[in-house]
N, C-alpha and C positions, 0 to 999 in steps of 0.2 A: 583594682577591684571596685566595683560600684553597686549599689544597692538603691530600691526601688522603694520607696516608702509613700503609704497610701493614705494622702492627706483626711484629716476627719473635718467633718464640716458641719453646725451647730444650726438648727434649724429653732427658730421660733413662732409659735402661733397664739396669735392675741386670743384674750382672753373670750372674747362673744364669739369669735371663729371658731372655737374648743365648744363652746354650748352649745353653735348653731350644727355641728356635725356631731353631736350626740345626742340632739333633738331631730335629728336629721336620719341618722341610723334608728332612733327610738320611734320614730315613725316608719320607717321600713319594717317594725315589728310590729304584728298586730295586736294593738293591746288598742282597748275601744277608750280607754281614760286620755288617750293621749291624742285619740283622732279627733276628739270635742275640742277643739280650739279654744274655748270660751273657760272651759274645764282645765286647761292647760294653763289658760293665761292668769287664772282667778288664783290656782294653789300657786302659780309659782313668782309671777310680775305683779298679780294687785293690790298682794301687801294686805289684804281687807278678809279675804278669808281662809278661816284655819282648819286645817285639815292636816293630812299626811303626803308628801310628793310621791308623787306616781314613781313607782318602781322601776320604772324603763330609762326614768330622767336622772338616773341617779349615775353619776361617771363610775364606771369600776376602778379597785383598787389599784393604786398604784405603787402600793407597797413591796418592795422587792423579794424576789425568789428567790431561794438558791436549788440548784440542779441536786440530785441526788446525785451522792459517789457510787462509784461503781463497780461491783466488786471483781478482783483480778483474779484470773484463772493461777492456781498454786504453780502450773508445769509455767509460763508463762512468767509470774515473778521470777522462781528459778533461772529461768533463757536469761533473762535482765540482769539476774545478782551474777550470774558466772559472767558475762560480755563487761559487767563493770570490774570484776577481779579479774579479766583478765590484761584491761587496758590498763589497770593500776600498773599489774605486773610487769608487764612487757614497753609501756611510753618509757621508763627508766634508760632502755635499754638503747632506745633511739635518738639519734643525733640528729643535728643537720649541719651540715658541709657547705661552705660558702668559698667562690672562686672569684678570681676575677672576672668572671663569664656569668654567675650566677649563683642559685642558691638549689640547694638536694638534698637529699636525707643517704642514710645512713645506718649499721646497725652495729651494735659493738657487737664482736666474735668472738672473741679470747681478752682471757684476765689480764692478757700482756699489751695491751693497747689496741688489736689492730682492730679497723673500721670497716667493713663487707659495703660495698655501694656499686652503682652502676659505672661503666666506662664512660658513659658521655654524663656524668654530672664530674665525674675527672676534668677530662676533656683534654687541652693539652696546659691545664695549667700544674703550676711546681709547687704552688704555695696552697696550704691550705686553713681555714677557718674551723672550729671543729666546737662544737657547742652542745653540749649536755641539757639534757630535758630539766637538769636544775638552773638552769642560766651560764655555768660556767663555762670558757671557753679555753680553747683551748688549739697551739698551733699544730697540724698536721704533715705530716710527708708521706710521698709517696709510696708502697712499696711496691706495685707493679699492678698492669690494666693490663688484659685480655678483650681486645674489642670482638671477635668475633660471637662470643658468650657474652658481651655486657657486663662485663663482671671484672672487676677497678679494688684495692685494699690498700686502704690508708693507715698508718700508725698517730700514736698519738701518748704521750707521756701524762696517766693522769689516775688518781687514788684512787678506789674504792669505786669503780666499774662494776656498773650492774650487766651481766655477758647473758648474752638472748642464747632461749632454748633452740635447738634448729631441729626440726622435724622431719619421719620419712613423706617425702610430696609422693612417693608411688603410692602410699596408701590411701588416698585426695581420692573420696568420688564428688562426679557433679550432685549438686545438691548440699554439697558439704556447707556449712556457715562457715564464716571467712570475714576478718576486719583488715583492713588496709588503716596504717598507722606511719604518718610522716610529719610532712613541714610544709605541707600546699601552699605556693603563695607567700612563704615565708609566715603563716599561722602555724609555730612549735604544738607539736602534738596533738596534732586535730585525727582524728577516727574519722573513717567512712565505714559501713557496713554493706554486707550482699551474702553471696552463696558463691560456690564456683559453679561457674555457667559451661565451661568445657575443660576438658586436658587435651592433652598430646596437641596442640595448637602450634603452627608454624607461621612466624608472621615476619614483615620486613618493615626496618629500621628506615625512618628517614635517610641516613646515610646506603642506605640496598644492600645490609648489612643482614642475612636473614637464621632467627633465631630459634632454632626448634624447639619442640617438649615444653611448650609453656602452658600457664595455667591465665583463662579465661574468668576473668569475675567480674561480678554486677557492680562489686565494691567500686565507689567512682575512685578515677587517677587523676590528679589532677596537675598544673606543673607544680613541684617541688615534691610531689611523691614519689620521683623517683628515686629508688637504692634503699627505699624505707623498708616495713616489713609487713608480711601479709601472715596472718598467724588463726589458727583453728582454733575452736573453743577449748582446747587444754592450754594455749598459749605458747604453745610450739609453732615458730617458724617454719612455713610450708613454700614460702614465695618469696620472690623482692620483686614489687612494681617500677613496672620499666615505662610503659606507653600505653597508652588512649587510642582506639580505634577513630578516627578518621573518616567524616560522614562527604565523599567525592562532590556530591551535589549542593551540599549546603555549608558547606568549609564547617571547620572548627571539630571537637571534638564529639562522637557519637556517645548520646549521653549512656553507661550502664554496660560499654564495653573497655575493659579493662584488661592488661595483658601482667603476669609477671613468671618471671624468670621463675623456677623447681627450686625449691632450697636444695635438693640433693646436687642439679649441675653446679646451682652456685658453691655449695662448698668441696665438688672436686675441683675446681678451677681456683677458689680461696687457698685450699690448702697446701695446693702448689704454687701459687704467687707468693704466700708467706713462707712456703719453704727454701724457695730459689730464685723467687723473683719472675718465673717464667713460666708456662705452662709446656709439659713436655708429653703429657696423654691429656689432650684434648675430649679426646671420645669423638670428634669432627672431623669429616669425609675432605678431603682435598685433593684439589685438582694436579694444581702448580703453574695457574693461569691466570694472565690479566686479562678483563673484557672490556670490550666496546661495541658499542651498539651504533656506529657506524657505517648500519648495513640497512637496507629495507625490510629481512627478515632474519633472524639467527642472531646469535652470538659470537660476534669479531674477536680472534684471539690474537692480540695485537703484542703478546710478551708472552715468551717461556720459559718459566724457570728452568734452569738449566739441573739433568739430573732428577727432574719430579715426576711424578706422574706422567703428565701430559708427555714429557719429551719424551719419555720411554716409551711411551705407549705410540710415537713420531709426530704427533700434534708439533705444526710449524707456525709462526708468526701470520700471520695472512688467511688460514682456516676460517670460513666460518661454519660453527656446530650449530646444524638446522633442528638436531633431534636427540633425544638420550632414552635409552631404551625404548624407540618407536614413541616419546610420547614428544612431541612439536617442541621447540624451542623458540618462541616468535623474538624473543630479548633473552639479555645476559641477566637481569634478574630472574626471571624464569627457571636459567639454566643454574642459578646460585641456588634458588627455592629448592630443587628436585635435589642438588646434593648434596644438599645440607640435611634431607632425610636418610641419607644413606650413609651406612658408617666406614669407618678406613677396613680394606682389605675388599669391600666390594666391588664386582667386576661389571662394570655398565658397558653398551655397546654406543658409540657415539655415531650418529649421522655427521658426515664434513662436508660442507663444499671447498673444494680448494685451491689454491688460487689460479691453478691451470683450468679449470673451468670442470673437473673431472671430481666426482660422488665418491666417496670412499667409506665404508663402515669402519671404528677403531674401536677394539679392544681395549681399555684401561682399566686398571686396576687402581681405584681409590686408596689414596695414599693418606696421610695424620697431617690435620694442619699444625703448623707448628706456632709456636707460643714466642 
């Protein structure tokens, strides 16, 4: 992290150069005492005669001001004293997560230790760093990541757990106020603030991992905000920040878009990794296919799971799906985006090319990703 600092630089002007530009402006003003040269020179250089100095010659004060305060609108204070009670309340609650991979945030869930965070601040490590907003630390283990949802829970043996509110996110309109509270950078409990800027948001994972029903906010993300908590002015958890929109033309992150996971997906998929280890209702459309994009248009289905979806519906190794409900298929993230909005039990009609060179339409029936 680097920062910019704008050097200050000290100017001096002699003392005759100070008189000669305020004799200089005092002659820009028309006062007839100052245009007589002689009259000028006599009260002020001849030492010889006494009088009063001409009122133009005189430097103004340089005696310092102070700005008047300003008085604060009462609704206004209010916005300020609830966003500071609410960060009191809720930083408690927030960790950060250190791997050998890197550093993330976190959120405590339950009074029994476990930690709600993202799958890739998991990643694929076994050990974990687990650090409370009081400095104390503490070792973590796993108990089970859902990469499809983003969504990773870690245990953690440790006293007197402050356990975060978790909110309904169906109730999230855009405009809502919203703080995003993590460990950016590895800075413990730094706040961002925004609004949510959209819902029902469907976006893809660096990994083409694509994640429905998410919540768009202004609140900036930044690294190490991930898995932290994104919470509404009662201090109920609505979010966990996942990822930063991505500006194609100018690399780097787009500043004021911000993604995070619905608290409500996150704790259907919490509730069943702490219950089993495993996610068994998903609420996620599945195919029962690997892709590849080893084709110049469509989605190569290069593996079938044997028994899923795809096979029953006759989808074979060598297919490629040009189309899904009439709407184009140009790649396999494409085809992940479109069924990742559709839920298990729905019936899409697939365009194939296949590999005898012959168009076929298939009937499938979206089947539950499994856990």
């Amino acid at each position: 992290m680097s920062s910019n600092r704008a050097g200050a630089t000290t100017r001096r002007l002699a003392p005759f150069l100070a008189i000669g530009f305020v004799v200089m402006l005092a002659t820009g003003c028309s006062s007839a005492s100052v245009t007589n040269g002689s009259t000028a020179a006599g009260a002020v250089g001849g030492g010889k005669t006494a009088g009063t100095v001409p009122v133009a010659l005189i430097a103004p004060s340089t005696a310092p001001t102070t700005a008047p305060a300003i008085a604060v609108n009462g609704g206004a204070l209010a916005l300020q004293d609830q966003q500071v009670a609410v960060i009191a309340a809720v930083k408690a609650s927030v960790v950060q997560i250190e791997t050998s991979q890197g550093l993330g945030s976190g959120i405590v869930y339950d009074s029994n230790g476990d930690v709600v965070t993202n799958s890739h601040v998991v990643g694929s490590a076994t050990t974990f760093t687990v650090t409370l907003s009081n400095g104390k630390a503490y070792p973590g283990t796993l108990v089970g990541s859902y990469v499809p949802d983003d969504i990773a829970v870690i245990h953690i043996s440790a006293p007197g757990l402050t356990v975060a509110s978790f909110g309904d996110s169906s109730t999230l309109a855009v405009g809502d106020f919203v703080l995003a509270i993590g460990n950016p950078l590895g800075l413990a409990s730094s706040v961002t603030e925004g609004i949510v800027s959209a819902l029902s948001r469907q976006v893809s994972e660096p990994n083409g991992n694509a994640l429905p029903d998410v919540i768009q906010t202004s609140a900036a993300i930044n690294p190490g905000n991930s898995g932290g908590a994104l919470v509404d002015l009662s201090g109920q958890v609505v979010g966990i920040p996942t990822l930063a929109a991505a500006d194609p033309q100018l690399g780097g992150s787009a500043p004021g878009i911000g993604f995070a996971i619905s608290s409500n997906r996150a704790r259907t998929i919490a509730d069943q990794l702490i219950a089993s280890g495993k996610v068994t209702n998903s609420g996620r459309a599945y195919l029962g296919v690997q892709l590849s994009d080893r084709v110049s248009s469509g989605a190569l289905v290069y593996s079938v799971v044997p028994g899923g979806p795809a096979a029953q519906a006759g989808l074979v190794a060598g297919d490629v799906i040009t189309a899904i409900d009439g709407t184009s298929v140009p790649d396999s993230s494409t085809l992940i985006e479109i069924v990742a909005a559709h839920k298990p039990g729905d019936v899409v009609a697939l365009s194939v090319q296949q590999q005898a060179g012959t168009k076929a339409t298939i009937s499938l029936t979206l089947g539950q990703a499994p856990g």
